[in-house]
N, C-alpha and C positions, 0 to 999 in steps of 0.2 A: 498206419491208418490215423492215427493220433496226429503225427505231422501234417497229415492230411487236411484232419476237420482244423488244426490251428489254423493253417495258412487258407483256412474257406472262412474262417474269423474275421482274421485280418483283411481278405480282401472283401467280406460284408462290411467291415466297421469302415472302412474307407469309403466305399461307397454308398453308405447310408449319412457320414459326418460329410464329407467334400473335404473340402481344403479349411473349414470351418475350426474351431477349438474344443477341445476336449478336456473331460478331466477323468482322471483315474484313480475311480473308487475299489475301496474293498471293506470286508466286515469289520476288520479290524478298528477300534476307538485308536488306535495307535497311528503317530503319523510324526515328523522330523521336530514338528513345533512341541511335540508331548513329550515327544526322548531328547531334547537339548541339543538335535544337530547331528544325534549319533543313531540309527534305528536299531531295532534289538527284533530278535521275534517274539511273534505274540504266541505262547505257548496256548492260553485260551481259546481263541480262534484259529489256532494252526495256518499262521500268516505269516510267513517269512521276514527277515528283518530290510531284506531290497523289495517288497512287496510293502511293507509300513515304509521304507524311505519314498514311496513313490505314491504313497495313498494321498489324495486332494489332491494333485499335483494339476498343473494347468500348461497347455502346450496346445501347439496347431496340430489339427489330424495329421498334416503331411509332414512333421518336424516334430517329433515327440519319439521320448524312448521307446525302445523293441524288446521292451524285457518279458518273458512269460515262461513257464515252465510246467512242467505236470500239475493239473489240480491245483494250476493257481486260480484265485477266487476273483481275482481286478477284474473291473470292468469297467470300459471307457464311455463314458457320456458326455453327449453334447452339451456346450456349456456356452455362456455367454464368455465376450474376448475379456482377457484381464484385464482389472483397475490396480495396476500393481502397485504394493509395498516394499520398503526396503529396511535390510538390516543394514543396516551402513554407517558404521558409528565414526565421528570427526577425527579422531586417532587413524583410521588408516591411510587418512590423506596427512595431518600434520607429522605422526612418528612414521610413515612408511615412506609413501613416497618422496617428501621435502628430507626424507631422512636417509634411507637404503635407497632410491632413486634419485636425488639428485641433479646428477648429472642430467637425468631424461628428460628432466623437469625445467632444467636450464637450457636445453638443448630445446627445448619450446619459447622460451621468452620467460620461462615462470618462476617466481621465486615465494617463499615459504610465505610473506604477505597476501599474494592472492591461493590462499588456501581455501578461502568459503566460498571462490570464487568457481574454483577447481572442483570443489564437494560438489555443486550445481550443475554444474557441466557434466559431469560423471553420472549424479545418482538422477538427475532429468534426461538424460540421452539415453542414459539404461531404461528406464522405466518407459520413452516415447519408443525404443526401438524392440522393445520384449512386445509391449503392447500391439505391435506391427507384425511380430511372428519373425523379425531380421535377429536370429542368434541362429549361434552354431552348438549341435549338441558335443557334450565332450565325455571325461571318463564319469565312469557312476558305480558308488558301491553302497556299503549302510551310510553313507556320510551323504548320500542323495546323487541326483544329475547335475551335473557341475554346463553351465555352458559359457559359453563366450561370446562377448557383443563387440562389434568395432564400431567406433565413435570417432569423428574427425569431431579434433580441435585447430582452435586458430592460433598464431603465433601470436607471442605480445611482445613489446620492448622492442629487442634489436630483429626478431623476428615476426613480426608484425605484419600481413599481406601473405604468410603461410599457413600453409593446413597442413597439419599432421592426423593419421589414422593411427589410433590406436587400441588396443584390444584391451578389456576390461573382463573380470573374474567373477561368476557368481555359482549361486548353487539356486537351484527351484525348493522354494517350500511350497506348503498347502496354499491353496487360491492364491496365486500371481504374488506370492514375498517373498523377491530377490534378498537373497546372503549372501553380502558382498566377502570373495575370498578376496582377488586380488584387483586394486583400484584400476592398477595400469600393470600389463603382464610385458609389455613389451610394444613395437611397431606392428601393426596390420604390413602383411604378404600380400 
């Protein structure tokens, strides 16, 4: 019966939001920005620590996590679309990628000089394509929903007049602030 009235939940919250954006509140004061990226539970409120990883959280009705369980307290409200922020500090483009990537980097035209170049392209593609609802949901545990955005870049230098698709790493905090895990994870499939 319980199974029941969830999935009479879900199919009201869908059809009362549309394809519009939502966020997923709960009682809990706790949320990924209070606990430093790691949720914990709130023994107070009796709110779970994936229930605080996903509290304020901001996603489209039709592209947002499916997490619920007994007696859980969330509730999803309609909300205006994100104005997103980013955690995205100049270190994971200049010691990451120009460093452990490389190659991938080179194999674009790009070299460790256009780094703030690169920051741009990244942390503005991210933030024009979350705001559009174009991301993929991926794994989710107390460390939040992780998802993934693919971004075409153009070639530079000797690859110049090419585009490369590339998938870029984040996690969701409260109201639309992207934490960039990983800059560049690899090619778009």
């Amino acid at each position: 019966m319980k199974e029941l009235e969830a999935l009479y939940g879900k199919i009201t919250d869908y059809l009362k939001n549309g394809d519009g954006w939502v966020r997923r509140e709960n009682i809990s004061p706790k949320d990924l920005d209070v606990c430093n990226g790691e949720a914990t539970d709130d023994g107070i409120t009796h709110t779970c620590a994936l229930c605080v990883a996903l509290n304020r959280t901001v996603f489209k009705n039709d592209n947002k996590p499916d997490y619920y369980h007994p007696f859980c307290k969330c509730e999803q409200k309609p909300t205006a679309p994100p104005e997103p922020t980013l955690d995205f500090p100049m270190r994971k483009i200049k010691d990451y990628l120009f460093v452990k990537k490389e190659e991938l980097m080179r194999s674009m035209g790009y070299l460790p000089e256009d780094a703030d170049e690169v920051y741009a392209l990244l942390g503005e593609g991210a933030k024009k394509e979350y705001a559009e609802g174009n991301y993929k949901l991926g794994f989710f545990n107390e460390h939040g929903q992780r998802i993934s955005i693919t971004l075409r870049m153009k070639g530079k230098r000797d690859k110049l007049g090419k585009s490369f698709d590339v998938v870029t790493g984040w996690m969701v905090y409260p109201y639309g602030k992207l934490h960039n895990n990983t800059p560049i994870s690899g090619w778009a499939k």
